[in-house]
C-alpha positions as CSV (number, residue, x, y, z in Angstrom):
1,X,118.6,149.3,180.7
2,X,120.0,149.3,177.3
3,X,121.8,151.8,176.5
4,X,122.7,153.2,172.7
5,X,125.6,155.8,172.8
6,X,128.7,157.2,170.9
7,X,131.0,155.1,172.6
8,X,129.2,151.5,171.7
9,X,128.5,153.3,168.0
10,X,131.9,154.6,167.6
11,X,133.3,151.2,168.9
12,X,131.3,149.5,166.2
13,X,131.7,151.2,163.6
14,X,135.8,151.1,164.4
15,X,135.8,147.2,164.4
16,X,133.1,147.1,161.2
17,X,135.8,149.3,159.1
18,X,138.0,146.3,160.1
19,X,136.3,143.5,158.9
20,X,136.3,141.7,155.4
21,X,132.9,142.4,155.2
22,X,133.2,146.0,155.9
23,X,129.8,145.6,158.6
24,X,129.5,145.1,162.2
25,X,126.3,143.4,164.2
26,X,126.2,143.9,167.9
27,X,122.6,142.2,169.2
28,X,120.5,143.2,172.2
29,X,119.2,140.0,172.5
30,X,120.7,137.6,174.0
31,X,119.1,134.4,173.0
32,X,118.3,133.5,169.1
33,X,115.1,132.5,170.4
34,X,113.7,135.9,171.4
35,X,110.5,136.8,169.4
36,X,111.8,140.1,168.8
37,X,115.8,140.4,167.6
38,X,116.9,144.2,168.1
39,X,120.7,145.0,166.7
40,X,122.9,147.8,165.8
41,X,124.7,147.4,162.4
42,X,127.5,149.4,161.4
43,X,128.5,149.7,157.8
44,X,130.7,151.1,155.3
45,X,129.7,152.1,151.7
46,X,131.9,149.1,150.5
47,X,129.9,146.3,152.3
48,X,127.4,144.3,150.5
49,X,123.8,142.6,151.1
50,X,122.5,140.0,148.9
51,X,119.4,141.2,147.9
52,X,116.7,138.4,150.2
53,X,113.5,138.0,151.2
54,X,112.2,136.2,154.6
55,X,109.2,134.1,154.2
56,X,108.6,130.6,155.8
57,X,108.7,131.7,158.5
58,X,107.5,135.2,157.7
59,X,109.4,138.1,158.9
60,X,109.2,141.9,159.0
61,X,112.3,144.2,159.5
62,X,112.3,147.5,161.2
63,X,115.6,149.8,160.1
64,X,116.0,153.0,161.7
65,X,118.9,155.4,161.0
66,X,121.6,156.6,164.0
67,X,124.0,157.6,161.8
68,X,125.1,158.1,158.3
69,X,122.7,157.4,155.4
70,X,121.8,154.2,153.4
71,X,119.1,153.3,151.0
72,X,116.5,150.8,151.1
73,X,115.7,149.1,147.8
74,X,112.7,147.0,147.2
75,X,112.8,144.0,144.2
76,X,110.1,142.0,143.0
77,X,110.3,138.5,141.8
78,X,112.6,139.2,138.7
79,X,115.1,141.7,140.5
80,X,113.6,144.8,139.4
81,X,113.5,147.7,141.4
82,X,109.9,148.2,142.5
83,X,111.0,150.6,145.4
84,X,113.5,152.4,147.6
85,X,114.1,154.7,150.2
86,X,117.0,156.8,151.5
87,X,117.4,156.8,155.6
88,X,118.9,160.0,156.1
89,X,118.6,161.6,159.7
90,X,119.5,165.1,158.3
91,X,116.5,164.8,155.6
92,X,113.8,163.8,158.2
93,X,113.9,160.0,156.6
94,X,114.7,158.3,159.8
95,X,113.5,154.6,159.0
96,X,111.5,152.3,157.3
97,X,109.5,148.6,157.4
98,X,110.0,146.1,155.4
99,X,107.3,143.8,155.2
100,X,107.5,140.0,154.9
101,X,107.9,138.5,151.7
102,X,109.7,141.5,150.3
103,X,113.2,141.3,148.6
104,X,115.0,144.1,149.7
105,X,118.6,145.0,150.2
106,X,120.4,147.7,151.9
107,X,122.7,149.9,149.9
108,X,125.2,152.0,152.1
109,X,125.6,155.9,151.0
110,X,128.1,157.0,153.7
111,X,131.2,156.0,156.0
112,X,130.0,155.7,159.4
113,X,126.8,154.5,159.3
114,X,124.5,152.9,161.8
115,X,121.5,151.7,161.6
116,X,119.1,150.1,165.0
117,X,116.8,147.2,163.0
118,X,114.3,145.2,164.7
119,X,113.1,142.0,163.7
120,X,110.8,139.2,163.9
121,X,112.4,136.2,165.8
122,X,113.5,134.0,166.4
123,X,116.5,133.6,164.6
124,X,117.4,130.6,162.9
125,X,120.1,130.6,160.0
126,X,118.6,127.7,158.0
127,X,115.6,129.6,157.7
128,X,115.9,133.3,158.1
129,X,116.8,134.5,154.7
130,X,115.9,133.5,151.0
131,X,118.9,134.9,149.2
132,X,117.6,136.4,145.7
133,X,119.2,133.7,142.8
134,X,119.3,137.0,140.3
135,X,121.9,139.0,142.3
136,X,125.3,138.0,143.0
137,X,125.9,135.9,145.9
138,X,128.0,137.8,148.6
139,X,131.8,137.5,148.0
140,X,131.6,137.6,144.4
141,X,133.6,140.2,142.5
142,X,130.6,141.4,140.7
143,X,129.0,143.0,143.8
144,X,130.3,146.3,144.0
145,X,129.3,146.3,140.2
146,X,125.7,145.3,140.9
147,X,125.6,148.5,143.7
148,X,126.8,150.6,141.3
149,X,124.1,149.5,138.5
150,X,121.4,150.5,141.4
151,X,122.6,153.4,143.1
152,X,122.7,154.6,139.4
153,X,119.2,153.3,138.3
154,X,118.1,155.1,140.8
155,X,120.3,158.6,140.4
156,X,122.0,158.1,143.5
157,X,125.3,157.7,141.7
């Protein structure tokens, strides 16, 4: 059995506050060849994730919230915003899916959070994500900037 606690959360989310990229993974399964990839992620407001898509192979992505509260964002082609929704377990908004094909990105909202996502495998880094070419690239100094632009397009700021 698998278990999900405060002790492997608050261990996670220690060591993610840590980190350069201010995020934490810790995987359930233990091959990158399982159809099915389940994961914690902890993450801290000042992380960053490209915007991406996964296509070729597809892939759906199941988030649901532990802890904390982090919005979804939807693009289309051109890096609009053509959707978004805030996981919040103190609002009733306890996940989302994001179908394949789908740029998306995940915007964190509060310290501490954590988030259970499951995923089509298997996993192979060559191919798992199409980063978006209209967002900054992770790393660059303009990606707390491009946050900032959404969170206040969309009145979250």
């Amino acid at each position: 059995m698998i278990i999900i606690d405060s002790k492997l959360t608050a261990n996670l989310i220690k060591e993610a506050a840590t980190l350069p990229r201010r995020r934490k993974n810790y995987n359930f399964h233990t091959d990158y060849s399982d159809p099915v990839n389940r994961m914690l992620h902890a993450m801290e407001p000042d992380t960053y994730v490209q915007p991406h898509k996964h296509e070729n192979p597809d892939k759906r992505e199941v988030f649901i919230i532990l802890k904390g509260k982090l919005v979804i964002v939807e693009f289309d082609d051109n890096g609009n915003i053509t959707g978004h929704f805030v996981l919040d377990p103190y609002h009733d908004n306890f996940g989302a899916e994001i179908p394949p094909r789908t740029w998306h990105s995940l915007i964190v909202l509060q310290k501490d959070t954590v988030v259970y996502e499951v995923k089509d495998g298997p996993y192979d880094e060559a191919t798992d994500k199409i980063f978006a070419p209209w967002a900054p690239a992770e790393g660059s100094c303009d990606c707390e900037k491009y946050n900032n632009n959404i969170l206040a397009a969309l009145g979250l700021l």
